[in-house]
N, C-alpha and C positions, 0 to 999 in steps of 0.2 A: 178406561176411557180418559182419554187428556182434555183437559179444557179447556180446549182454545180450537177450534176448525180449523182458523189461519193464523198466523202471524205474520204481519209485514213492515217490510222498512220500505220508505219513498222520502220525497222530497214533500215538503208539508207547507202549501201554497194557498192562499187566500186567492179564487178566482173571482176577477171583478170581468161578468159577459154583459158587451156594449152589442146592439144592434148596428150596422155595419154597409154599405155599398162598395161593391167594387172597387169605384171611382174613388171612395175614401180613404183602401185600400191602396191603389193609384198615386193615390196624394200622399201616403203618409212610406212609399215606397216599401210597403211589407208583402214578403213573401208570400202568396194565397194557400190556406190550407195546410200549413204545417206548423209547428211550433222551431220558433227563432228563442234562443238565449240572449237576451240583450241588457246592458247594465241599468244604474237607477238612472242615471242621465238619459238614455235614449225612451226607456220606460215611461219619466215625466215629462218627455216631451210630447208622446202618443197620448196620452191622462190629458193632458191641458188643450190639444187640438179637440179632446172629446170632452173637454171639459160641461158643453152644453148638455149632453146626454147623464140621464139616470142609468149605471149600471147596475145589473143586478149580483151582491155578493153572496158567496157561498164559498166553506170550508172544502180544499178539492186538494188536487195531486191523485196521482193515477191508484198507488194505490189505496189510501185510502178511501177514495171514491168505491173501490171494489170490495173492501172491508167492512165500507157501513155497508152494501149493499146485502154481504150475506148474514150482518147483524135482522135487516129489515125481511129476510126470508127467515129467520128464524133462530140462523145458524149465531155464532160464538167467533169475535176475534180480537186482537191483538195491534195495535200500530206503533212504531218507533218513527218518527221524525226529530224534529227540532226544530220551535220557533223562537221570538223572540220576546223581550220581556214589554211588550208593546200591546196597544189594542188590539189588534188583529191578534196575535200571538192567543191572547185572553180568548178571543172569540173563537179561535180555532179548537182550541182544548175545551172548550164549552159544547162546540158542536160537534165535534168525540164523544162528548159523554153523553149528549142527548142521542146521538147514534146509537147509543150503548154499546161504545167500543174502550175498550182497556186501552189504557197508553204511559208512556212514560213520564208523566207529567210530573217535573223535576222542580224542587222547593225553590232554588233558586234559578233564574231563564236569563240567558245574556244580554246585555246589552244591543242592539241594532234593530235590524229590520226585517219583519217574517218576511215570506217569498210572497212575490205576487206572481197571476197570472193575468194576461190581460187575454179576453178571450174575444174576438171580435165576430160576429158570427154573419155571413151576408145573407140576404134574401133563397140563395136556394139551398140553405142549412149548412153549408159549409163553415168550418172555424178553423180560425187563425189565431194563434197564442205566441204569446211573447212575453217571456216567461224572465222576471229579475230572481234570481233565486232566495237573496239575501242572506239571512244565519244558514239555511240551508244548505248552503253551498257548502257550508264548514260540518257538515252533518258526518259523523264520526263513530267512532266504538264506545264512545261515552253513551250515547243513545240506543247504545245494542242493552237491551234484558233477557241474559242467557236464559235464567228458569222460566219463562214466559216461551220462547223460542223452542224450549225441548219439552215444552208442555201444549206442542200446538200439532195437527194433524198434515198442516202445510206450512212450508214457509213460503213466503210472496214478496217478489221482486219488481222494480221497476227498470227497463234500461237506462231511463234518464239519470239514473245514479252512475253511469259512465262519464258523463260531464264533469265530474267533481273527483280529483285526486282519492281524497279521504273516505268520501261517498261509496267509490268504487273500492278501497279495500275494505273495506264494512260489509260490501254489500258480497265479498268475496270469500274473506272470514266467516259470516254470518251462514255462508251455504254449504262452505264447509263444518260450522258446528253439525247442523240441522243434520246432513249426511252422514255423521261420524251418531247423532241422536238417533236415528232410524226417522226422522222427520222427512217427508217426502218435499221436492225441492221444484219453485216453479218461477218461470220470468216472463215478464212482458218486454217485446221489441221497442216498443213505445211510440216511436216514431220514425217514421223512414227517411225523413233528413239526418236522424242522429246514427239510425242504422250505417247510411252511409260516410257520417262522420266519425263514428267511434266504433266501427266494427272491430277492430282488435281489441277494444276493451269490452264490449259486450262479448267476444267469446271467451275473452277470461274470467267473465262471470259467470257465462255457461259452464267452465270449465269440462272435465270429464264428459258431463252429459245431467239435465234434468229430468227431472219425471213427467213433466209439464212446459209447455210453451206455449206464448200466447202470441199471434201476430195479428196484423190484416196482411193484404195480398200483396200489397207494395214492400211492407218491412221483408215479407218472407223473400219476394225475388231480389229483392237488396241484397239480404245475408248472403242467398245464392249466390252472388253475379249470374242472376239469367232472367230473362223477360217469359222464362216459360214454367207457368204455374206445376206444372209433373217435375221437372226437375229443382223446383224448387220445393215441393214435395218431399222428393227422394233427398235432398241435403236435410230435411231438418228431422229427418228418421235416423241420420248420424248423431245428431247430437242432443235429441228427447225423445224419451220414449213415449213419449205421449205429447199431442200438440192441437191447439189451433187455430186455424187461418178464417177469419173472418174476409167475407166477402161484399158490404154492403149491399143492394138490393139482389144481390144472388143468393144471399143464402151465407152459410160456413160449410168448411171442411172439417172434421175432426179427427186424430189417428188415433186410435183405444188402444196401442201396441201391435193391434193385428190388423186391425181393418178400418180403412177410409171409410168414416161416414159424413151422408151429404145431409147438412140440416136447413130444410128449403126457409126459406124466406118469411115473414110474416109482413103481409101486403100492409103500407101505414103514409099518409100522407106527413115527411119528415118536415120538422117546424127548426129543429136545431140538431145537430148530430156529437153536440158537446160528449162526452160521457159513454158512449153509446158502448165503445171496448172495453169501459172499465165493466161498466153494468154486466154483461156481457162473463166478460172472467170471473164477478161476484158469484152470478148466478149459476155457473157451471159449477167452482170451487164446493156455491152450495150445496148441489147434487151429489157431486161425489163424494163428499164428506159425511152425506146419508146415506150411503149404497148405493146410488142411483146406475143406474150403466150410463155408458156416454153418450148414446141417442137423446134419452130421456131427458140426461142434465142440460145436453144441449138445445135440446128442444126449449128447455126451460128458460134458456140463455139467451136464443132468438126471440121469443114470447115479452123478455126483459127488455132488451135492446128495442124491440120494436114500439113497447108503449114510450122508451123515453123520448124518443126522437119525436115525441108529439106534443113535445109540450115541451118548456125552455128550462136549460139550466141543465149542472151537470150528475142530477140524480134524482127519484123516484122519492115520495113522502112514504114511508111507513107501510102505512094503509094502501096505498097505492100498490107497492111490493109487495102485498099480503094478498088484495085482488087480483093479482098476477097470478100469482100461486094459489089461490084458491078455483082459480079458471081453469088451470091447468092439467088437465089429464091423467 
């Protein structure tokens, strides 16, 4: 038995979620609904328009988000980032460990500035992130822990690690140990602006082919070039043998190698839809790390997704993720 469920490398971002209108969206001319990379300059200028508003902070980045998540179902894992030697920095590796998540937490942390997220969420739960990377951007091989990684049941990717030169060989190398380990190998699309901006580095990440793939319905017909959910289907059975495609209120698809399963929906009036893919890829990770089949795990996944969205912020308390799973069938 290895121990560790998952290991994952992301980008390791402090989200600060501002409640949000349209029109302030309007005003501060940001893209609706997707995550923008913008530097410190543009970043503190969005912070100081909002400077009247309390945001709410919390320790995030995609996957870690999904790492504490199947620490809180039960499960065991692993996180490589890099932040900085700064308060946030401090606070992020604190709330790692009260997640009860292993990490790389290195004696000495560089000088500069963790990553922020700025998450601006509007009235009908939509969010918008705009995302300074900071030290993470320079996130590297230094922060890979090979016996952690061959001692884990998954490894877990983010796409957003296309963004970043050194991120993207890391996160390349890294999938190649795992596969040369017998570690089974998995990625998230992350975003369907970046899909479409870095598709040639995302499928060098995919490389050969993963065991697992995580999309919603926009990344996946991104990858495709097609607006049509079957053919977009059929492309990501070339390149995972296992996948998938989150549908928001429709439900998900999942591929188990053989057969499309449909995981319906859990009816939930959404307050913020922060988190919802990470949670989402925790909870399934979870499953199958316990035998579960992929009905089961994804049923477990939707069950997940559906209670976050009801309440703010980009993850579930403990307790909360245990009531899940203890509801759960």
């Amino acid at each position: 038995m290895r121990k560790y469920h998952v290991y994952g490398i992301g980008n390791a971002l402090m989200d600060l979620e501002y409640q949000v209108t349209v029109e302030d969206l309007d005003r501060l001319r940001v893209d609706k609904g997707v995550m923008t990379l913008v530097d410190e300059q543009r970043q503190t200028e969005i912070m100081d328009y909002l400077a009247a508003r309390q945001p709410r902070q919390e320790a995030g980045g995609s996957v870690a988000n999904s790492i504490i998540a199947v620490g809180q179902f039960g499960g065991t894992g692993f996180f490589s980032g890099k932040v900085a030697d700064d308060d946030l920095g401090q606070s992020y590796l604190d709330d790692l460990s009260a997640g009860g998540v292993d990490t790389n937490r290195h004696a000495v942390r560089e000088a500069g500035h963790t990553g922020r997220c700025l998450v601006l969420v509007t009235p009908d739960s939509d969010r918008t992130m705009l995302t300074y990377l900071g030290v993470s951007g320079d996130l590297c091989a230094r922060e890979l822990v090979p016996e952690a990684l061959r001692d884990a049941d998954y490894f877990y990717t983010e796409g957003y690690l296309a963004a970043s030169d050194s991120a993207h060989a890391l996160s390349i190398a890294a999938r190649e140990s795992a596969a040369a380990a017998g570690v089974k190998t998995a990625i998230s699309l992350s975003d369907p602006n970046l899909v479409t901006a870095r598709k040639t580095g995302l499928l060098a990440m995919i490389g050969p082919g993963v065991d697992l793939l995580f999309a919603n319905e926009a990344e996946a017909k991104s990858l495709a070039d097609t607006q049509d959910l079957n053919t977009a289907v059929a492309f990501l059975k070339t390149i995972a043998r296992e996948f998938a495609i989150t549908r928001g209120p429709q439900g998900a698809l999942i591929h188990d190698g053989a057969e499309l399963i449909e995981i319906a929906p859990v009816a939930v009036h959404a307050l913020d839809t922060l988190g919802a893919g990470d949670i989402f890829a925790g909870a399934l990770l979870y499953g199958l790390t316990q035998g579960w089949d992929h009905r089961r795990a994804g049923n477990l996944a939707a069950a997940a997704a559906a209670k976050l969205v009801t309440k703010l912020g980009p993850r579930l308390r403990r307790e909360e993720a245990q009531a899940v799973l203890r509801d759960f069938p």
